[in-house]
Structure formats: C-alpha cells, structure tokens
C-alpha positions, 0 to 999 in steps of 0.5 A: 366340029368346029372345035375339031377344025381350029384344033387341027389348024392349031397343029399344023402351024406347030408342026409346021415351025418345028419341022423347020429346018434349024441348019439353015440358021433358023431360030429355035422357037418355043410355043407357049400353051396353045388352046383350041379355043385361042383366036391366035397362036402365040409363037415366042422367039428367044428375040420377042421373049426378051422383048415381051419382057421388057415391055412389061417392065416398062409398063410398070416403071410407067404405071408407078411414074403415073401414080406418082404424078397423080397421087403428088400433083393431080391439081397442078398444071401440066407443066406441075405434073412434069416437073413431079414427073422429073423429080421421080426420074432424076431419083433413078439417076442417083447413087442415093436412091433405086435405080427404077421408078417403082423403087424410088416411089416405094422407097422407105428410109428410117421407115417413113415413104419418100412419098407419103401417099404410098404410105397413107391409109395402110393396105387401103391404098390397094383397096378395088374401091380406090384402084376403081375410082383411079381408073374411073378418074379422066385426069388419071388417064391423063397423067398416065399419057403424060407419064408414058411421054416423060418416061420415053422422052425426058432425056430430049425435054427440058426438065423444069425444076433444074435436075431437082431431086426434092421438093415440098408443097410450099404451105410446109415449112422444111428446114434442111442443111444445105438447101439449094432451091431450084424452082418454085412451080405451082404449089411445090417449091424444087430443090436440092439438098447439097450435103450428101444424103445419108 
C-alpha cells in the first residue's frame, strides 16, 4: 500500500511540471528515472544539468589536485603541501602542459610521467587495497580539504614557490639548462626551466 501511495505522489508531481504552461516563459524540464522507491524526485533543468555537470568536473580536477599532494608531499608542512598544489595549477596555466589538473598529473612525455607516482607500481595504483588505505588515511582527508581551498582560491593566494612549474626533492641531483631556481621549501627545491620545453 505504501508503494502504491509514493507511486501516485511520484505522478503527481511529473504531471504537475508537465502540464506547466510553457507560454508563460517556463522552462522546459526533463525528469531523469523516477522510482517508487526514490525518497526524492530529481527534476533537472537545462540550467542545473549544465551545473550538475560542472560539479562533477570540479570534483575530479579536486580529486587528481588531492592525489597529487599526497602522493608528492604527504610528509611536508602545509605550506609544502601548497607550494605542490600550485606547481599542479600553474601547469594548467601553460601552453606546454594540459589545460586541466587530471591531464597535467597524468601527463606522459617520451613515455615517462610528469609525476612519477602515477606511473609506480603499474595497475597496482588502482588496486581496492591501496584506494582503501588512501580513504582510510586522516592526512589524505586532509590534503583533500586543503586541496579543494587551493583549487577554489588560488587566484587570491600567494603562491610560494614564485610561479614554478617544476621542482624535485633536493637529495636528487637534476642537471637541466636553463635552470632558474625560485624556492627551496621542505625537501623540494622550485624551479623554472627558462628554455622553451619541447
């Protein structure tokens, strides 16, 4: 019977926005799969789709931002953790790397990662195992605030390491031409390279 009750309440409201009146300016609406069983009817605008979309998008450049910082700088201080954040984001901003977070940590060139620890251990990154140990980890909730906060408001934050786009830990010695150092922070020494990257 109850069934049967939410079933008829689940009409309604459909019937109710589509015999909305679209003369008087309405929008037109779309429903998305509506089930008895749904505690709440879900009725996507063209306006809220196009948002809905664009969260999810941000979730994932966030989430990549995330596994960048704790993959690369987990040990550091905060400040450490930023300055690897704003390596990740300035990337984004130039013409030699993708234009999105996820493509710059993922990036291959000549077949090596731009990162090594999205290449280490092969498909074993992706085990459950290590996916639940990262989620289980407190210092990955961490960095993942800290990473939405750089994501959303770097443009209004002070970026540490001077608009550096590289940077290594400093027990490795990295012989490149052209090499402008910027900021020694932690264990990892910010750069620039000031030939053009080919």
């Amino acid at each position: 019977m109850k069934r049967l009750g939410k079933s008829f309440c689940v009409a309604m409201v459909i019937l109710l926005f589509l015999s909305f009146d679209s003369s008087l300016g309405a929008q037109k609406y779309r429903v998305y799969v509506v089930k008895p069983e749904d505690k709440k009817v879900k009725i996507i605008t063209p306006k809220n789709k196009k948002r809905t979309q664009k969260d999810i998008n941000k979730r994932k450049q966030i989430e990549c931002l995330a596994d960048n910082i704790y993959h690369e700088s987990r040990g550091e201080s905060i400040k450490g953790q930023v300055a690897v954040g704003f390596v990740t984001l300035n990337r984004t901003k130039d013409q030699s790397f993708p234009d999105t977070v996820c493509g710059v940590v993922k990036e291959k060139k000549s077949g090596t990662c731009q990162f090594s620890w999205y290449c280490e251990d092969g498909k074993k990154r992706h085990s459950k195992k290590k996916l639940v140990d990262k989620l289980e980890d407190d210092v990955y909730y961490d960095i993942k605030k800290l990473a939405e906060r750089v994501y959303d408001y770097h443009e209004y934050l002070n970026d540490p390491t001077g608009g550096s786009l590289y940077y290594h830990a400093d027990y490795v010695k990295v012989k490149v031409k052209g090499k402008k150092r910027k900021a020694v922070i932690g264990k990892h020494i910010f750069y620039n390279i000031t030939q053009k990257r080919t």
